[in-house]
C-alpha positions as CSV (number, residue, x, y, z in Angstrom):
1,X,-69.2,34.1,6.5
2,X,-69.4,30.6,6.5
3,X,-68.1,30.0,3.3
4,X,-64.9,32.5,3.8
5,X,-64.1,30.9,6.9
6,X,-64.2,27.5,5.0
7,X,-62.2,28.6,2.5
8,X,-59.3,29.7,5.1
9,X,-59.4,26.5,6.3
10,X,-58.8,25.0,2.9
11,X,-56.2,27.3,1.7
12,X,-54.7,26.6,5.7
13,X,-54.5,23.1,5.7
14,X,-53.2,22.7,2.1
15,X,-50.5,25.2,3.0
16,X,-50.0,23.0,6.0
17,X,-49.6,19.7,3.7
18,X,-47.7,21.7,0.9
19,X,-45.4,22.7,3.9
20,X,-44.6,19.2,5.6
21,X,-44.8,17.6,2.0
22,X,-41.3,20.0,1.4
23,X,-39.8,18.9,4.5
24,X,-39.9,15.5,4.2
25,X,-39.1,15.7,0.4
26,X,-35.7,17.6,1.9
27,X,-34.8,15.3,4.6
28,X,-35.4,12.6,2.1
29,X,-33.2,13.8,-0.1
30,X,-30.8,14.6,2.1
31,X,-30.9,10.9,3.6
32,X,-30.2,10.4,-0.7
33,X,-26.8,12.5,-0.5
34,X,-25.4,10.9,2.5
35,X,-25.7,7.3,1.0
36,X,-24.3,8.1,-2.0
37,X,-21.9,10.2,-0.6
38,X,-21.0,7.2,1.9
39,X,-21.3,4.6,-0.5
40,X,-18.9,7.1,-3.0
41,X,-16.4,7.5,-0.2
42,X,-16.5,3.3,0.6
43,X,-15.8,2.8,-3.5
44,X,-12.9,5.3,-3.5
45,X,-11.2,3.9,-0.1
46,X,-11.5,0.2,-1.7
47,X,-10.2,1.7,-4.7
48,X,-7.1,3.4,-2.8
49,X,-6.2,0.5,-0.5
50,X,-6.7,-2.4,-2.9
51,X,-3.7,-4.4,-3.8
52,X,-2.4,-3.4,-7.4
53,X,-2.6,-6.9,-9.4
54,X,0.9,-7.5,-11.5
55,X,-0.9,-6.7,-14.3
56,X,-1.0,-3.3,-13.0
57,X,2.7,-3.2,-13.2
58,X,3.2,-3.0,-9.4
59,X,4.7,-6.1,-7.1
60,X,3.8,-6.3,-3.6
61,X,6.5,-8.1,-1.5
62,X,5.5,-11.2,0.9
63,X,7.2,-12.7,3.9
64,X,9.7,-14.2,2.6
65,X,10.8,-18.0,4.1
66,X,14.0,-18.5,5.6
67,X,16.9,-19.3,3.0
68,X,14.4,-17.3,0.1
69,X,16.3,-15.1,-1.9
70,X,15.2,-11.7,-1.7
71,X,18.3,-9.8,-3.3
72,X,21.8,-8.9,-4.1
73,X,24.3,-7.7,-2.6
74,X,26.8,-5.6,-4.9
75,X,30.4,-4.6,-4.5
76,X,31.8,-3.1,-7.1
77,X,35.4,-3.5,-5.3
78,X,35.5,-7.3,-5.1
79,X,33.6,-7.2,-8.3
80,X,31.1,-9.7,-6.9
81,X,26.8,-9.6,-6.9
82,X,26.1,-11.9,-4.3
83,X,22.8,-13.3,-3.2
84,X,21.0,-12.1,-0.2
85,X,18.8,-14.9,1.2
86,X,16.3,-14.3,4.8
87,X,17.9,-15.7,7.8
88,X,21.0,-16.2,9.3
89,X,21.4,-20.1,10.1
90,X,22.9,-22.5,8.5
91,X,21.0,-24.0,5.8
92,X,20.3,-20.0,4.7
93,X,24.0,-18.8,5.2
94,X,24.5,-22.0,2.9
95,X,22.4,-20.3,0.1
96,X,24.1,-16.6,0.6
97,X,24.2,-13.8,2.7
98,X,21.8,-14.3,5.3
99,X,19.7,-11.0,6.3
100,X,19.2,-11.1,10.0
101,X,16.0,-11.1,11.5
102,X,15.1,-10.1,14.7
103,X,16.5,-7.8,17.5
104,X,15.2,-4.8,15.8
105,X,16.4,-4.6,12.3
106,X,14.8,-4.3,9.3
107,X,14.6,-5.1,5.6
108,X,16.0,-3.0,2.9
109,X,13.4,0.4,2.2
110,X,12.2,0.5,5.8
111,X,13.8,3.1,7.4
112,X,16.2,1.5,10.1
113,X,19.2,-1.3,10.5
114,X,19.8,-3.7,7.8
115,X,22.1,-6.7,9.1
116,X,24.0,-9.0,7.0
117,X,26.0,-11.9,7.5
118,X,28.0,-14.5,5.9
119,X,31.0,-16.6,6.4
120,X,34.3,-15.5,6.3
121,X,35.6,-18.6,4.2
122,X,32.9,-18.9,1.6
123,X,31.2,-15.6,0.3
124,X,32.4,-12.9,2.5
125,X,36.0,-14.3,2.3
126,X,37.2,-10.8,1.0
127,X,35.2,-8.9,3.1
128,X,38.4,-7.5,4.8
129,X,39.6,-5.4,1.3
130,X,36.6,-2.9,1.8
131,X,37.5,0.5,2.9
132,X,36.2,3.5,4.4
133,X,34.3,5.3,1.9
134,X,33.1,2.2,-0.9
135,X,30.0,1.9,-1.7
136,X,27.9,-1.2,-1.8
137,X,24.7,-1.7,-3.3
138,X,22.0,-3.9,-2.3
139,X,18.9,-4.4,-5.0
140,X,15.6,-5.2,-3.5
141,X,12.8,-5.5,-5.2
142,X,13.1,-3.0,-8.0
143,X,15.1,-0.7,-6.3
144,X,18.6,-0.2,-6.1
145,X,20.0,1.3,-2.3
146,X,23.0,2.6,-2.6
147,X,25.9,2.7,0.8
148,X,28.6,4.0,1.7
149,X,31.0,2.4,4.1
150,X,32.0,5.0,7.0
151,X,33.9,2.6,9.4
152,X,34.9,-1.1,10.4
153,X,36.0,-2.6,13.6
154,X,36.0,-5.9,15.5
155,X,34.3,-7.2,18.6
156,X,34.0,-10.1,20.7
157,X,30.9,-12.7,18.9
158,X,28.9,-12.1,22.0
159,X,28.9,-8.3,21.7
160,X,24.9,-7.8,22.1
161,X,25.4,-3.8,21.0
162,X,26.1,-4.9,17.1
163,X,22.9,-5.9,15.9
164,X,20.4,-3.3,17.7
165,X,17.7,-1.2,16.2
166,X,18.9,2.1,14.6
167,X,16.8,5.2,13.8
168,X,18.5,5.8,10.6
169,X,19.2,3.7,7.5
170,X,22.4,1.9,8.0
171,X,23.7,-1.6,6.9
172,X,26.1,-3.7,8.9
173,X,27.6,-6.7,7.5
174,X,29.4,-8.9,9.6
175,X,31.3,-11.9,9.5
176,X,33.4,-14.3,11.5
177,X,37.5,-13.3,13.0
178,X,40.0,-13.7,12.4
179,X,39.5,-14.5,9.3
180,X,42.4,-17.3,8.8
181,X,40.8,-19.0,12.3
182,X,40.4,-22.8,12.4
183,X,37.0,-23.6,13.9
184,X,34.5,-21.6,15.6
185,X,36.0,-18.1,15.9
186,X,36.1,-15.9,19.0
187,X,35.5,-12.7,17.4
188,X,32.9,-10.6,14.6
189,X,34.6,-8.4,11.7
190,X,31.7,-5.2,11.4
191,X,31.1,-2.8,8.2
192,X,28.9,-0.1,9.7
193,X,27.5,1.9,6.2
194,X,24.9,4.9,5.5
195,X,22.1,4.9,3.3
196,X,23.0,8.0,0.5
197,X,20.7,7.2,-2.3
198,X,17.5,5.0,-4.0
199,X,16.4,4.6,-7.3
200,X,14.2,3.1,-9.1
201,X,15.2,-0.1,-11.3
C-alpha cells in the first residue's frame, strides 16, 4: 500500500514538473516571438523611412536659401526658360523670379498656392503678351508641372487678397504696373493659372 501510494506521488509530482516545465517553455517562447517580431517591425520601419542615398537614384530636396535657384520657369509663348530663385527681395529678384514665401503659399508639388514674382523691366518685361489659356511650365526637381493660364487682372500693390493660401494647385505670377511706369509703381499685374498635369523628368 505503501509503495503504490509512493508511486502516485512520483508519477504526480513529475506530471506536475512536466506540466509547469511546458508552460514556461511556451511563455518563453512566446516572449522569443514578440522580440523578434518587435525587433522585425523596428528593421522594416528604419528600412521604410530612411532617406534614399543618391546612389539610390532618389534626391531629397532641402531648404533652399534665399536667392538659391530651385527651378525654371517655361513659356513657351515668349520662348523664354527663366530661373526661379527662393525669395522675393532684392538681391533674389536680382538672380530671377523670386518664389514668394510666406502668407500661406507653397512650393511647387505641394498641393496649394505657388507665387511668383519678378520685375516688370527685367525678366517679366513681356509678361503682359500671355493670354487666357497658355500654358506655362515650371520644372522642379525632376518634375515638370504643367499650367494653364485661366485669367489676369490688376490691383492696387497693397491688395492683401493676392498672395493668400489656396486649397488647390494654382500659380500666380505677378509683377509691377503699369508696366512703362517710372519709379516705384502704384499697382500689381496678376496671372492666376491651374495645375492640369505632372510628369516625371
Amino acid at each position: 500500500m505503501i509503495r503504490k501510494l509512493a508511486w502516485l506521488l512520483i508519477i504526480a509530482g513529475s506530471i506536475f514538473l512536466f506540466y509547469n516545465a511546458y508552460h514556461w517553455w511556451k511563455e518563453a517562447s512566446l516572449v522569443d516571438e514578440d522580440i523578434s517580431k518587435a525587433q522585425a517591425f523596428l528593421e522594416d520601419w528604419a528600412n521604410r523611412t530612411k532617406k534614399p542615398t543618391l546612389k539610390e537614384g532618389i534626391s531629397y530636396p532641402s531648404q533652399p536659401k534665399v536667392g538659391d535657384k530651385i527651378g525654371e520657369l517655361i513659356v513657351p509663348r515668349l520662348h523664354a526658360k527663366l530661373p526661379i530663385v527662393e525669395g522675393t527681395n532684392e538681391y533674389a529678384l536680382s538672380k530671377g523670379i523670386g518664389r514668394f514665401v510666406g502668407g500661406g503659399t507653397v512650393l511647387p508639388g505641394e498641393t496649394g498656392h505657388v507665387v511668383l514674382s519678378g520685375h516688370r523691366d527685367t525678366l517679366f518685361r513681356d509678361i503682359k503678351k500671355l493670354q487666357i489659356g497658355d500654358k506655362i511650365f515650371i520644372q522642379y526637381h525632376n518634375k515638370l508641372f504643367t499650367y494653364q493660364i485661366r485669367k489676369s487682372w490688376i490691383t492696387h500693390a497693397e491688395d492683401r487678397s493676392v498672395i493668400v493660401p489656396i486649397a488647390r494647385p494654382v500659380l500666380s505670377l505677378t509683377t509691377c504696373y503699369p508696366f512703362s511706369y517710372i519709379g516705384n509703381a502704384p499697382d500689381r499685374y496678376i496671372l492666376r493659372a491651374e495645375l492640369i498635369k505632372i510628369q516625371n523628368t
